[in-house]
C-alpha positions as CSV (number, residue, x, y, z in Angstrom):
1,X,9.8,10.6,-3.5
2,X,8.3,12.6,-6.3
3,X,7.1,15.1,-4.2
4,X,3.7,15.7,-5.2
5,X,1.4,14.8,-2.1
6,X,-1.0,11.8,-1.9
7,X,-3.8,10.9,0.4
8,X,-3.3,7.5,1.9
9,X,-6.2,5.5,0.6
10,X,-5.8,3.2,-2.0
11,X,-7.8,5.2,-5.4
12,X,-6.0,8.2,-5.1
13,X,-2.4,6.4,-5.0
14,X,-3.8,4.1,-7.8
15,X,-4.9,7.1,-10.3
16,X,-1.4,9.0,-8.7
17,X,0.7,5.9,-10.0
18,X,-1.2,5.5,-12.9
19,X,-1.1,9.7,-14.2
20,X,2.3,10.6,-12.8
21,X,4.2,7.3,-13.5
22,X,2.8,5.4,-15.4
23,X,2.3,2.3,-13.4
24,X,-0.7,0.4,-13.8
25,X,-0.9,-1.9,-10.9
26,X,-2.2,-5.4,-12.3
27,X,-0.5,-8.3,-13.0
28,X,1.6,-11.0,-11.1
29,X,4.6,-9.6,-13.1
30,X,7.5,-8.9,-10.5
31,X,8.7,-5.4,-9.8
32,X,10.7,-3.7,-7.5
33,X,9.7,-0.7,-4.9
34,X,11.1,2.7,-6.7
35,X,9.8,4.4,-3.5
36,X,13.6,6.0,-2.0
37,X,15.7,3.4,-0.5
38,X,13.4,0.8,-1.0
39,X,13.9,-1.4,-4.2
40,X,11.8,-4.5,-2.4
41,X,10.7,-7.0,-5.1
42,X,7.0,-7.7,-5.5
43,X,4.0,-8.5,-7.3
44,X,2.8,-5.5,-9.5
45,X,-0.6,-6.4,-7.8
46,X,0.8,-5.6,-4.4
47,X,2.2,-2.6,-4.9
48,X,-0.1,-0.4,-3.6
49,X,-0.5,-2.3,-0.8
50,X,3.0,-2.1,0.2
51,X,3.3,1.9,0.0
52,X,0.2,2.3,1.7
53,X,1.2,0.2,4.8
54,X,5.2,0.0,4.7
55,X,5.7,3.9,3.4
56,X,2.5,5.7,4.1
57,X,2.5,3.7,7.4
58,X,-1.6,3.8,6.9
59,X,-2.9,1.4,10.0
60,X,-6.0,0.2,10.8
61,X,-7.8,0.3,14.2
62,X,-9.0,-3.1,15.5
63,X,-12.8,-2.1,16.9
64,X,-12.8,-4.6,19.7
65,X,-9.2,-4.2,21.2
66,X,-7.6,-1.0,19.8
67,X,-5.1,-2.0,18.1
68,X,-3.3,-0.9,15.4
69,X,-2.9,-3.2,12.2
70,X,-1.5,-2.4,9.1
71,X,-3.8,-3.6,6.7
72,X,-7.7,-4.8,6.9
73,X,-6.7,-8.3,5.6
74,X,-4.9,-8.2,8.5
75,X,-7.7,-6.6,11.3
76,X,-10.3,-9.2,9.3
77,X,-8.0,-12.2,10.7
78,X,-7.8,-11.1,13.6
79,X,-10.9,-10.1,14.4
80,X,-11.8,-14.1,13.5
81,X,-9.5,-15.2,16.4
């Protein structure tokens, strides 16, 4: 929504966060999603990880079926079953 492009991994959206807007994402402090249209409430811990998979839409592959997950939490517990 700024406008100023991002690579989807989860340093450069950390150091983009903390620069541009002055978000430092630590803390179980609740805050909501300024990302347009958004405004989901959240930990300020999982912030990151709720741009990178609901916004950026940044998946991961599972290496044994193909499929596509949206976080590696996620591929780790599946990859257990």
């Amino acid at each position: 929504p700024c406008g100023i492009h991002v690579t989807g991994d989860r340093k450069s959206l950390r150091i983009h966060l903390k620069q541009v807007h002055g978000f430092v994402s630590t803390g179980r402090e609740s805050v909501k999603c300024k990302w347009d249209g958004c405004g989901r409430s959240l930990q300020k811990e999982n912030v990151i990880r709720h741009i990178l998979s609901h916004h950026m839409r940044l998946k991961v592959r599972c290496d044994l079926c193909g499929k596509d997950l949206c976080r590696r939490d996620v591929q780790t517990m599946h990859s257990k079953k």
